[in-house]
C-alpha positions, 0 to 999 in steps of 0.5 A, a space after each residue: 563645946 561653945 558656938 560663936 558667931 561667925 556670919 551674919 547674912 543679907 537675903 538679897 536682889 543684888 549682894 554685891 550692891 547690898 555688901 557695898 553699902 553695908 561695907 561703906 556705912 560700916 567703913 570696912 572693904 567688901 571682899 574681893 570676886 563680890 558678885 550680884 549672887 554672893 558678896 562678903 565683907 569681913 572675911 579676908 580682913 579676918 574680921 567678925 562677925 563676917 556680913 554674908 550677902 546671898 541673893 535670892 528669888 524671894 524674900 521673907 515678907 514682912 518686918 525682918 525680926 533681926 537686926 543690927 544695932 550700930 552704936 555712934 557719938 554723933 547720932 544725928 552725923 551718923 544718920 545723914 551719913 547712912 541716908 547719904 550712903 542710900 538708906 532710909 530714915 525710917 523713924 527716931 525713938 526715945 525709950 528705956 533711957 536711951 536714943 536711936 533711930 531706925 534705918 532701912 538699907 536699899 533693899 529694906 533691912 531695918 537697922 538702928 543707929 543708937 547715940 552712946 
């Protein structure tokens, strides 16, 4: 038996407002009946990995240790877009052959944009 990876969830303040961003920055819907305690995008267009947004009383502090990784032609284009979108540039890095900045979205997830 294998596994698959089927969620990826956001602890959150708001998951209908954190779902909105993400499914914007990422062009995809936000399923319907998103609500300020639970919100998706991904599954009603059956796409994977599904992005769970569950609210609640306390997040980790801290650094969050996983993250995602979003590939873009247009790094530069891609970066202005998600600042426009309601994230925050958080810095720019050129190591091991490669370039990509890394983002926070409106309640501090960091998240790297990477030119492909």
């Amino acid at each position: 038996m294998s596994l698959t990876l089927e969620n990826i969830t956001f602890d959150c303040a708001d998951a209908a407002a954190l779902a909105d961003f993400w499914a914007r920055l990422l062009e995809r819907p936000v399923d319907p009946e998103a609500s300020t305690g639970f919100a998706t995008v991904g599954r009603t267009a059956g796409t994977s990995p599904i992005l769970m947004f569950i609210q609640v009383p306390d997040k980790n502090p801290g650094k969050n240790v996983v993250h995602l990784d979003l590939h873009a032609t247009a790094l530069r284009e891609q970066i202005e877009r998600a600042v426009a979108l309601g994230a925050k540039h958080v810095a720019d890095f050129e190591e091991y052959g490669g370039r990509w900045a890394t983002l926070a979205d409106p309640e501090g997830n960091l998240f790297d944009i990477a030119e492909s």
